[in-house]
Phi, psi and omega in degrees: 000142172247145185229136136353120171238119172266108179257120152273116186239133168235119214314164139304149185297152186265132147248114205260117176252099156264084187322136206302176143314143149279190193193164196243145159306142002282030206255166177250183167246131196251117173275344182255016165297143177316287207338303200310322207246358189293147189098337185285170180254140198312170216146162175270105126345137172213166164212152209239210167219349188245175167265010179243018169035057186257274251231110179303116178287135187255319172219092167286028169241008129227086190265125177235042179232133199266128189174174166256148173237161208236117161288136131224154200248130190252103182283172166324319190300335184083009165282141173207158200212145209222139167222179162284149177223137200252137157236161169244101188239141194239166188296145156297171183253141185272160174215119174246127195225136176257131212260122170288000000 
């Protein structure tokens, strides 16, 4: 006897990346501000340090090294998508300064 099989594929989630402002040492960055992520569709947010999401970003609510990090967003569904996000912390400018 054959029976009817129903498959339901369900797209991946849109995720919207806006890379942060830079910023000068000693200050950080929040990946987890709306702005970074506006546009996306509803969802877990997790962040990562890798694109294979193996290595846990420990605090994307100050990340204060300049490099790409990785968002990925998990719908109700367990679908997820993972993309880069570039931050920038840039050096103070040394000043030297000689006394006349």
């Amino acid at each position: 006897m054959i029976e009817p099989v129903t498959v339901t594929i369900n797209p991946l989630p849109t995720l919207v990346i806006t890379d942060p402002a830079a910023v000068c040492t000693p200050g950080t960055v929040d990946l987890t501000v709306a702005a970074v992520t506006a546009g996306s569709d509803a969802g877990t947010l997790s962040y990562w340090m890798d694109a294979g999401a193996t290595i846990p970003l420990a605090t994307p609510s100050a990340v204060a090294a300049t490099g790409t990090y990785y968002i990925q967003l998990t719908d109700v569904n367990g679908c997820s998508t993972i993309q880069p996000i570039n931050v920038v912390v840039n050096p103070l400018p040394n000043l030297v300064i000689t006394d006349p």
